[in-house]
N, C-alpha and C positions, 0 to 999 in steps of 0.2 A: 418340526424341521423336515422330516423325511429324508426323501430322495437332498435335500437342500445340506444335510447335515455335516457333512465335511467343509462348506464353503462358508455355514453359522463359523463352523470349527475356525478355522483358517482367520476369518477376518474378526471373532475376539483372540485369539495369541495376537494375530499381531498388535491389537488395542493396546494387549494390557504387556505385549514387552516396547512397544515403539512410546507410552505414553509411561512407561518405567523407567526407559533413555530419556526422556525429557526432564520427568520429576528430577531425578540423580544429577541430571545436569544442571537445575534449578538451585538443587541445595549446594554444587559444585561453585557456582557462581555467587550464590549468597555469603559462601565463605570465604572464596576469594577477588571479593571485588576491590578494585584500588581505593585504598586509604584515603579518608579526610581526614588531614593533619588536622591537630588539636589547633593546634599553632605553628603557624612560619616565621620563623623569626632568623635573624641573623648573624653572623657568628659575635659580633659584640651584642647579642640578646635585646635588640631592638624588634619588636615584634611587629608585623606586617600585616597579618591576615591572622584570623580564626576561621573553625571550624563553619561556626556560625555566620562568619561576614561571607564563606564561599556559599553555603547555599542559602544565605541571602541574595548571592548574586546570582544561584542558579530560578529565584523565583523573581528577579527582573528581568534575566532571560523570557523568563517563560512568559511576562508582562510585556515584552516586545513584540510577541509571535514566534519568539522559540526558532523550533525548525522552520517557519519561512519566514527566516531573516537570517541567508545564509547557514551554517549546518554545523554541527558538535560531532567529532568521532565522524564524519563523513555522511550524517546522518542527516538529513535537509535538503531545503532549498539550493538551487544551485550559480542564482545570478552572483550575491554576494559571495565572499570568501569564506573556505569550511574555516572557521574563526579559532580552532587549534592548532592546525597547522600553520596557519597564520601568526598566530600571536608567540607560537613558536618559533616562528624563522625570522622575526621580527626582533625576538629578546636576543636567537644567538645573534643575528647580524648588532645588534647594538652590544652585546658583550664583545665582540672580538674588535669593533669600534672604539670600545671605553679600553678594551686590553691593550690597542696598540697606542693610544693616545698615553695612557700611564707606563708604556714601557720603552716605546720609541718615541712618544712626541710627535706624531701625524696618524694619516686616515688608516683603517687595514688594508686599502686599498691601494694605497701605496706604497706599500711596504714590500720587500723582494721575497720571492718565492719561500724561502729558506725563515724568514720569518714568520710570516704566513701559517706554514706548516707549524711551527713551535706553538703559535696562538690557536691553531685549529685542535693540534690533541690535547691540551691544555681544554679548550671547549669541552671536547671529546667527556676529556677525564670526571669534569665538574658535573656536566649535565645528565649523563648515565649511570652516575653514583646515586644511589640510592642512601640517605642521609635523613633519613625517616628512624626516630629512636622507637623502638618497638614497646617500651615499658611506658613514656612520657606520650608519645603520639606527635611528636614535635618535630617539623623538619626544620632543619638550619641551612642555610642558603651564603654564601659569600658576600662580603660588601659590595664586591662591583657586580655578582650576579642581581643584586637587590640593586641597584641604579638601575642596571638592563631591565626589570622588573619596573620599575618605576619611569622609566621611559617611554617602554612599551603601553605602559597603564594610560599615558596623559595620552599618545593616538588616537586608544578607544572612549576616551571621557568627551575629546574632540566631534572624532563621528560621530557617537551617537548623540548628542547634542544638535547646535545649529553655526558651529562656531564658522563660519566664511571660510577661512581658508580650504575645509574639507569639504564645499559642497558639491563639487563635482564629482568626486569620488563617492560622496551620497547618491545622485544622480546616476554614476556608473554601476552604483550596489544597487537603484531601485529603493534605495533608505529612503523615507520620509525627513524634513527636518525636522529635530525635536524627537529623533525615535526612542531615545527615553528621555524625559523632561526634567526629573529628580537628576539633580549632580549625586547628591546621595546613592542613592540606585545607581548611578553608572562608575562609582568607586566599587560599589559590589559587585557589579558586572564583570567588572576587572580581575577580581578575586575567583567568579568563578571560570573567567577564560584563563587566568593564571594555571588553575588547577586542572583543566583536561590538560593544558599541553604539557606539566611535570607529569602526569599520569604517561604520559604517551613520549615521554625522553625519559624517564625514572626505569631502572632496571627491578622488576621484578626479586625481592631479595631470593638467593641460590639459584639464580638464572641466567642468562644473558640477553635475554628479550627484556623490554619494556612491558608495562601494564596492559598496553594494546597489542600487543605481538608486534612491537615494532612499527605500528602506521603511525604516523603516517612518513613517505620515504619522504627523509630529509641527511642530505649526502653530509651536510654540516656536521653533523653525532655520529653518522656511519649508520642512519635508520634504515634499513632495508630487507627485503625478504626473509625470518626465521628460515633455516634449516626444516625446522616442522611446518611452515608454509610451504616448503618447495615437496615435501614427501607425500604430505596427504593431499595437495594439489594434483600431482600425479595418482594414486590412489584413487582421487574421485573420477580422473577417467578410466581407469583400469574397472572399475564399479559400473563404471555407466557402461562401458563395453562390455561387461560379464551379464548385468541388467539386460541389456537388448537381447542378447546371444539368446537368455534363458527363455526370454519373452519367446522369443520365435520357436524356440522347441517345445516351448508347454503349448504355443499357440499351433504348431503341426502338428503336436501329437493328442494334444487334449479336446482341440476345438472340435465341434460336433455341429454340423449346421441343422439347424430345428426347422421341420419342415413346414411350410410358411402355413398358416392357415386361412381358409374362404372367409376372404374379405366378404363384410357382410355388402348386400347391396345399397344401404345409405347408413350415411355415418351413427353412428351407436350415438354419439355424443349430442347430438343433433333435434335427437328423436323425443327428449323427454322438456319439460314444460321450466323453466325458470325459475329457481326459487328466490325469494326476495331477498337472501343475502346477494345474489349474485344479481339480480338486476341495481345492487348499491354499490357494486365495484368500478361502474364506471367513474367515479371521479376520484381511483384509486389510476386509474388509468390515465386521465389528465393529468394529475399530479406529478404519474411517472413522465410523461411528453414535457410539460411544462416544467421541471425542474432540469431534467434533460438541456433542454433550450438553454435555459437559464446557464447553467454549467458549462455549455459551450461556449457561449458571449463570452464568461469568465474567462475562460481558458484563454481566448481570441485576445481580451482585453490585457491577462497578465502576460501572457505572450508580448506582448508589446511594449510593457516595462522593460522588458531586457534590450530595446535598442532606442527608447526616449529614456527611460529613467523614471521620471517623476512628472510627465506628461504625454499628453494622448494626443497625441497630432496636433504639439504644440499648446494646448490645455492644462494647465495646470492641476490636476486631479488627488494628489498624491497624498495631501494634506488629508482631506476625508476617504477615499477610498486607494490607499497603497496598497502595495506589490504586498506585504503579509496580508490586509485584509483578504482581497482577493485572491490568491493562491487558497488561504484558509478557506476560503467560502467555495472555490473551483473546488478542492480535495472532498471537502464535505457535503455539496451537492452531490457528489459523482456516488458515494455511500447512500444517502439517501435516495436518491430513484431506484437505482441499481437493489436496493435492498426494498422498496417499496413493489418495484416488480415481481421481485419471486412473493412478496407475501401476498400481491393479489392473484399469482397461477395458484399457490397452498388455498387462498380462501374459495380459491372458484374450484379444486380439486373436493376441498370439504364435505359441500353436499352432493358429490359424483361418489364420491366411495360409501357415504349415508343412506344408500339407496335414488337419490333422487329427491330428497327432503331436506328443509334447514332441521339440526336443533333447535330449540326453545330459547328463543331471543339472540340468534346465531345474528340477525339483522343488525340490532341493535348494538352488538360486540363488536358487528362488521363497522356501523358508522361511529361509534363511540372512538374505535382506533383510529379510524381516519383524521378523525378530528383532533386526536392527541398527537399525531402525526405534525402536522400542520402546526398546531403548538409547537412542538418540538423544534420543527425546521425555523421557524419566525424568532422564536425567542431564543435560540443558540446565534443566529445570525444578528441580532440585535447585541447578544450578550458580546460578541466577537468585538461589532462595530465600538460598541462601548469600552471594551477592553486596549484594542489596540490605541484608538482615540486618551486614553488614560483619565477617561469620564470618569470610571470606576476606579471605585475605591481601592488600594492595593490589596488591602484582606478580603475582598469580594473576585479579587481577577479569577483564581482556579475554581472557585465553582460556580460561577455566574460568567464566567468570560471566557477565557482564554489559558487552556490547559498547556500552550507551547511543542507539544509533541502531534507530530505529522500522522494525521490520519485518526486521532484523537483531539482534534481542539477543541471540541467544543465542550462548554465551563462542565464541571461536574457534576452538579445538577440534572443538567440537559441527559450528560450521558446516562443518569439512571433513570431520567422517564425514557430514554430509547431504551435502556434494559428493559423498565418495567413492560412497555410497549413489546419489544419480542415475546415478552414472556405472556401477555395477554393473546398476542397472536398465536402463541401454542397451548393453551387453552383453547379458541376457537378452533384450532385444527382438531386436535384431540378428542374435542365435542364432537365430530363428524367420522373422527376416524375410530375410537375405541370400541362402537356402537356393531363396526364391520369385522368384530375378531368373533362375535359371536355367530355370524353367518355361517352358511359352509362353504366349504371349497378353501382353494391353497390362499394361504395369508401371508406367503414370505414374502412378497414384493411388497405388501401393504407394511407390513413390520420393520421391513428394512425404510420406507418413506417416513413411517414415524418417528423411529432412530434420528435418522438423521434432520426430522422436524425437532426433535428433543435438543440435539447438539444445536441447530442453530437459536433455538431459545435462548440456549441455557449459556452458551459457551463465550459470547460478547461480555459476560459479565467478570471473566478473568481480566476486563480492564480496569476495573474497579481497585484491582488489589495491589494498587502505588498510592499514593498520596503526596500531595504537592513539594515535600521537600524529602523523597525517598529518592535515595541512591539511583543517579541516572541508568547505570548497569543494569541493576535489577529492576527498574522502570523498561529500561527497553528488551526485557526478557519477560514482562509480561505484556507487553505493548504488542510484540510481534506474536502473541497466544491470539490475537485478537489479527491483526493486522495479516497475518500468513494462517494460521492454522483455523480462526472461523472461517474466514472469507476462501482461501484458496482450498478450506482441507474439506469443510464441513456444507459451504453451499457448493462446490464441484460434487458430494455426495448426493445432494438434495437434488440439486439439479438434473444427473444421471438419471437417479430414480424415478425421479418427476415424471420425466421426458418416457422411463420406460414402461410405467403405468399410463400414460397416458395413449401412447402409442397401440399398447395391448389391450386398453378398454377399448379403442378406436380399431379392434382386431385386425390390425396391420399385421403384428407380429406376436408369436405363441407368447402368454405368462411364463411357461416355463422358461423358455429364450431370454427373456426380458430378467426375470429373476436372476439365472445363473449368469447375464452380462453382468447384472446392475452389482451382485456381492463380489467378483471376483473384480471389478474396473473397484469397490470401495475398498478394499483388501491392499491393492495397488496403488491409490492415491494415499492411503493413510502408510502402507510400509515407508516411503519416502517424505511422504509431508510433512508427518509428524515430527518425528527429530528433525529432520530437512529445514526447522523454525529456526535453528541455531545456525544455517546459513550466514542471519543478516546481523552476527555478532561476532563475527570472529574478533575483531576490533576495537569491542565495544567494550572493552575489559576485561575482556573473560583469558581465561587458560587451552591449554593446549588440549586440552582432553575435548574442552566445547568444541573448538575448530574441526579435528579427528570426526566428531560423530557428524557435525552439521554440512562437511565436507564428502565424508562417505555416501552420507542419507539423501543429501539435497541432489545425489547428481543419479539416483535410484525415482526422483521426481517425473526426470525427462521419459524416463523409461516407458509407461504407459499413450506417453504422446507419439512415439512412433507409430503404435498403430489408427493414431485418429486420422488419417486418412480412410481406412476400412471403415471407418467409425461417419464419416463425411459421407462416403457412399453408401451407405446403407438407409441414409439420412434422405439423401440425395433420392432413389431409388422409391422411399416409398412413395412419391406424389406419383409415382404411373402404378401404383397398386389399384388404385380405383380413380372412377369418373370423380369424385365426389372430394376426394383429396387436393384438387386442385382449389379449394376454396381455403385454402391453410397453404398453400405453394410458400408466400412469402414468410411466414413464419419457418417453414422447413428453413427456405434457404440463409435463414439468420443461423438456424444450429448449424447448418454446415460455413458458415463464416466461422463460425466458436471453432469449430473444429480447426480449421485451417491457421485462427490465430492462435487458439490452443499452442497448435505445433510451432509455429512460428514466434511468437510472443511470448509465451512458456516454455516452451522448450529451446528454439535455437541461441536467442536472445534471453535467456535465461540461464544456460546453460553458460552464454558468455560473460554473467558478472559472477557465477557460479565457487569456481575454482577459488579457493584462498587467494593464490600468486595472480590471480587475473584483478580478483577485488580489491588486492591491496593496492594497486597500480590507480584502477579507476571508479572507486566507490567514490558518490557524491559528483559525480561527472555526468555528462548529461549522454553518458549511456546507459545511467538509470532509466531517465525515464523513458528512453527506446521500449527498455523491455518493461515499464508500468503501464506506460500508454497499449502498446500491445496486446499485453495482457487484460489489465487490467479492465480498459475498453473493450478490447478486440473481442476477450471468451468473456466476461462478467454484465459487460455493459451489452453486447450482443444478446446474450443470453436471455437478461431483462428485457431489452427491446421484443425477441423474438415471445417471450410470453405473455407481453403486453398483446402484439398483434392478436396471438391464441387466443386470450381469453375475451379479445374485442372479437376478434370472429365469431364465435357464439355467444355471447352473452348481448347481440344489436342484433335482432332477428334478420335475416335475408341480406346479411352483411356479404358486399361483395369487396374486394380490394381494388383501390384503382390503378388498372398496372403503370399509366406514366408515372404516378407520384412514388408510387413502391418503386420502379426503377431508379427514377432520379435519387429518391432517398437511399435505396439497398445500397446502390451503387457509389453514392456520395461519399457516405461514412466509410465504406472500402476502401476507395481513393485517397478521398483526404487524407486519412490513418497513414499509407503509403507514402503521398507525398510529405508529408508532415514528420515521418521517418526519413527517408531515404536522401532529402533534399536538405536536412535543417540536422534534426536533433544528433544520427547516427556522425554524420560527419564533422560535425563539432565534437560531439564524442569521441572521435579517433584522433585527431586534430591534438585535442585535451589529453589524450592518453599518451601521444609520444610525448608531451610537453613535461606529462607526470613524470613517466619514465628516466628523461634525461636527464629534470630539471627542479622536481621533486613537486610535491600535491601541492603546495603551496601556491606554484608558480604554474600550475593548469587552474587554478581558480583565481588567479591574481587581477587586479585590474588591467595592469599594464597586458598580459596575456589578451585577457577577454576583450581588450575594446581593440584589439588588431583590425584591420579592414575587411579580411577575408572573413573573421568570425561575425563582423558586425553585418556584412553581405548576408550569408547563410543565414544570421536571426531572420535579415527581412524577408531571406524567400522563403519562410515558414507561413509568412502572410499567403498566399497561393493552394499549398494544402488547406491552410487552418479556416481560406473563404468557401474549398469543394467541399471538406467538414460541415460546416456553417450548413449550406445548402443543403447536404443529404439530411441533415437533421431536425431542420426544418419542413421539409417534406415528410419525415416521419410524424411531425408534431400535425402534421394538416390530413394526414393520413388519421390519425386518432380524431380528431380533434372530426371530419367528414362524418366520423363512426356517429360519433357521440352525438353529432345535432341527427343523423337516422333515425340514433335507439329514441329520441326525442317527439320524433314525427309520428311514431308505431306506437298501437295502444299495449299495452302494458301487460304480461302476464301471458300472453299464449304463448305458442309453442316456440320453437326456434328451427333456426335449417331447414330443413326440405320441407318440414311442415308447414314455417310461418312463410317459405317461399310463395307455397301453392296459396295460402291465404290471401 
């Protein structure tokens, strides 16, 4: 450790207190997650549902496409309606319908002020009673709340069916007709949209919140901001202000600028001969361009279910490839390149810190993954296509098809040859890198790159640990392990590091420098990231204590991103280090995009669905995906892009970039990104948010809302960004794709850079 030894110090406390608020929170939540009634039954003991028939219906759900078919807990897709709040405001409106009909004889709506109110706390009283027997497991329901139940039930047996009268409202949801075929399965469905929305009207017993802290707002029950929503809401800015404060004083007082050292005169990286792992990476590299492509069309194409429905400029398409296939398939490409690019910058890193050498069949490890890759991607997209089609078998849908949960669909199966798959790729890194601790000289930067080679292996496999009919709460408490804490906690680790070993093999910048950024930036994204996972549950079932940690933590995330602008220039800065740097220009200028959407798409736009009181307003709005696309895109997907170019620049001898298509492309994806926010998705989002606000979540997600004129305008001029997207991305793919017919043309095996130039 050395001189290093404070900063080892520093960043395990906080591993093992930030990953000890998590565990505590994990068992918090296992213990109190909302009940599944044994049985619902009615007060004359007419029994309604079981345990059994709800998460029946929760694995028809998940045989639909889940979260993209509309959203559970605000959790989903966003064309259709979050289908609890929904199926909520749908029972009270048909209870206070059947109350006024059995007590005055007409509609509730025509009834005078003064009875109205009589019928509404009467509502009030029934639905926020918690009537859950604690020793039996049995809730009892009223006769006419069991009609409003049985009302509500026949709508959704309706849609999701093909029955005529509802197919426009199909059409306005982007539903397929037929989107479940079994009547059977859609009586279970019923059962389990029944049960999120008493989950999320049911009063917590000894409390006065609900199961969900009160979300979703429906003015009907008096659903609306907890008191502990409104404190720790505040709270998490008062954290984010004391966060920045602190940042700036340990950054004037601690910072120490290292003095730069003599760039060598041609690049280090350049200088030594190809090892046959890395002349096999190029069609790791296509892969990533070509799934890219691919992901965008998607995007483009589901985009446009939200103002035809169930056809494509008049096409009929809906039937074989709907809005949940393709959403599914969009979400899931965007994981697979994105994840396919850092493993080929880790494979082409391998024999750089090896000295210059493969291990022993390091080749062969290299093409064997690629090819299980390729498996992987074909046979989950197959398994989807089969799933949502309802080819497949029902007992075949979660682990051959269609797991239902966002950013996780693919069957389960799949997901463990991509475990098995990481884990092979950290083997192969491992092989190249364990070999370099015997070396001399300082090894914390290498140690810290392995670390975090380790977490990304190992740590995608906390999705493993639900299974198809386990508690949605506790599902989506190890879903977001995977979903927020690999992806944003552990490749943002990888990637620093990556970038700081590379830079300093490339003696741009001191090791030492690089080291003391690289521990103390992973010090600062794990103190926040870590718990900061409980962010995306406040709602999800859980208790007051989760909201408290995930509300404090999560807004200690933005913290670090204030300074990526310094982070941008520094970036920015080194192409004029040397003559020779200019052949990597475009790859620099992708990490200073990361950086810029970093800050922008993680942090400002993160910060806004952030706050408890802000998300329970517009979670499941489409100013989610402002800040996914951002993010997600902006740093994750830039990031990849930018170490595809890297590792195409050296690895295609005498590779130069060609500046119009890098323009056209750099500049594309910028743009598009831009107009594709600012024109379309944000202001819908805002739109949606007063609608939440005044009129409750139901009715920002309702059909009547969404086909407005104004909102139906704004989807189409999303087309406009989503075609300057199209085009930058395309240019990237011709960009790779120019690489890869050169490395084709050039014999094989000599040097590369300035060597194989002068060749």
């Amino acid at each position: 450790m050395g001189e290093y030894k404070k900063l080892w110090w520093l960043l395990g406390v906080v591993l093992a207190i930030t990953f000890g608020i998590l565990g505590w929170s994990g068992v918090e939540i296992y213990k109190q997650v909302p009940p599944i009634p044994e049985k619902v039954v009615t007060v004359s003991d007419k029994v309604l549902m079981t345990k059994e028939g709800i998460l029946d219906g929760q694995t028809a759900w998940q045989s639909t496409g889940g979260m993209q078919v509309g959203s559970i807990w605000g959790h989903g897709s966003y064309q259709a309606p979050d289908w609890t709040s929904d199926w909520l405001h749908r029972e009270l409106t048909a209870w206070l319908d059947l109350g006024a009909q059995q007590e005055y004889g007409m509609p509730f709506a025509q009834l005078s002020a003064d009875r109205q109110a009589v019928l509404q706390a009467q509502l009030k009283t029934e639905y926020r009673r918690n009537t859950l027997d604690a020793n039996t497991g049995i809730v009892t329901v009223t006769d006419r709340r069991a009609q409003a139940m049985a009302h509500t039930a026949d709508y959704y047996k309706k849609l999701y069916g093909d029955d005529p009268e509802l197919q426009q409202t199909r059409a306005n949801f982007a539903m397929k007709e037929g989107t479940l075929p079994s009547a059977e399965r859609r009586h279970d469905l019923t059962n389990f949209y029944f049960w999120t929305a008493w989950a999320a009207a049911t009063e917590r017993p000894n409390s006065h919140v609900t199961y969900t802290n009160n979300w979703p707002h429906e003015p009907l029950i008096d659903n609306k901001p907890s008191a502990s929503n409104v404190i720790w809401s505040i709270a998490s800015v008062v954290v984010l202000l004391a966060g920045i404060a602190f940042l700036v004083w340990g950054w004037a007082f601690l910072h120490r600028e290292e003095p730069e050292p003599v760039v060598p005169k041609e690049d280090p990286l350049s200088l030594g001969a190809l090892t046959p792992s890395q002349r096999a990476l190029g069609k790791y590299l296509f892969l990533v361009v070509a799934l890219f492509v691919f992901q965008v069309l998607l995007g483009g194409f589901t985009a446009h279910y939200t103002v035809e429905g169930q056809t494509f400029y008049g096409i009929d398409v809906s039937q074989w490839f709907p809005y949940s296939l393709t959403r599914t398939w969009h979400l899931q490409t965007a994981l697979f390149w994105i994840a396919t690019g850092f493993l080929a910058a880790g494979l082409f890193l391998a024999p750089v810190i090896n000295g210059g050498k493969d291990p022993k069949y390091q080749k062969l490890g290299v093409d064997v993954l690629f090819w299980a890759l390729v498996v992987l991607v074909v046979g989950s997209y197959i398994g989807n296509f089969l799933a949502i089609k309802h080819i497949m078998p029902e007992s075949l849908n979660f682990w051959l098809g269609h797991q239902g949960y966002e950013y996780l669909e693919l069957g389960r199966i799949w997901q463990i040859v991509k475990f098995l798959g990481l884990a092979f790729w950290l083997v192969l890194m491992l092989r190249g890198m364990l070999p370099a601790f015997k070396k001399e000289g300082d090894k914390n930067l290498l140690a810290l790159l392995a670390a975090s080679t380790v977490a990304i292996g190992l740590f995608y496999g906390t999705g493993l640990f639900y299974g198809e009919r386990t508690h949605i709460t506790i599902m989506e408490y190890w879903r977001w392990w995977v979903v927020h804490l690999w992806v944003e906690g552990f490749f943002e680790v990888f990637a620093t590091t990556a970038l700081a070993f590379i830079f300093s093999s490339m003696g741009l910048v001191s090791k030492r420098g690089a080291t003391i950024a690289s521990l103390a930036s992973a010090s600062l994204f794990m103190l926040g990231g870590v718990p900061g996972t409980l962010h995306h549950l406040y709602f999800a079932g859980t208790t007051t204590p989760v909201m408290a940690i995930g509300a404090s933590f999560s807004a200690l995330e933005v913290v670090p991103l204030i300074v990526l602008g310094y982070e941008a220039w520094e970036n920015w800065r080194l192409k004029a280090r040397a003559p020779w740097m200019e052949a990597v220009r475009w790859p620099l200028m992708c990490f200073v995009a990361v950086a810029f959407w970093n800050m922008l798409g993680a942090g400002v736009f993160g910060f806004m669905v952030n706050p408890p009181i802000s998300l329970y307003y517009i979670q499941g709005l489409n100013t989610t995906p402002v800040h996914a696309h951002a993010a997600l895109f902006g740093v994750y997907g830039f990031l990849a892009i930018g170490f595809t170019l890297l590792v195409l620049r050296y690895v295609v001898p005498g590779f130069q970039f060609n500046e119009k298509v890098m323009r056209t492309g750099f500049w594309g994806l910028n743009l598009g990104l831009v107009l594709m926010i600012a024109t379309s998705l944000l202001p819908i989002g805002i739109i949606q948010f007063y609608a939440s606000v005044t009129e409750g979540m139901w009715y920002a997600r309702s059909e009547e809302f969404m086909q407005q004129p104004i909102l139906q305008t704004l989807r189409w001029v999303r087309t406009f960004g989503d075609m300057v997207f199209i085009v930058g991305a395309f240019a990237i793919f011709w960009q790779v794709v120019l690489g890869l017919i050169q490395s084709r043309g050039r014999k094989v095996g000599v040097a590369y850079g300035s060597t194989a130039a002068a060749e």
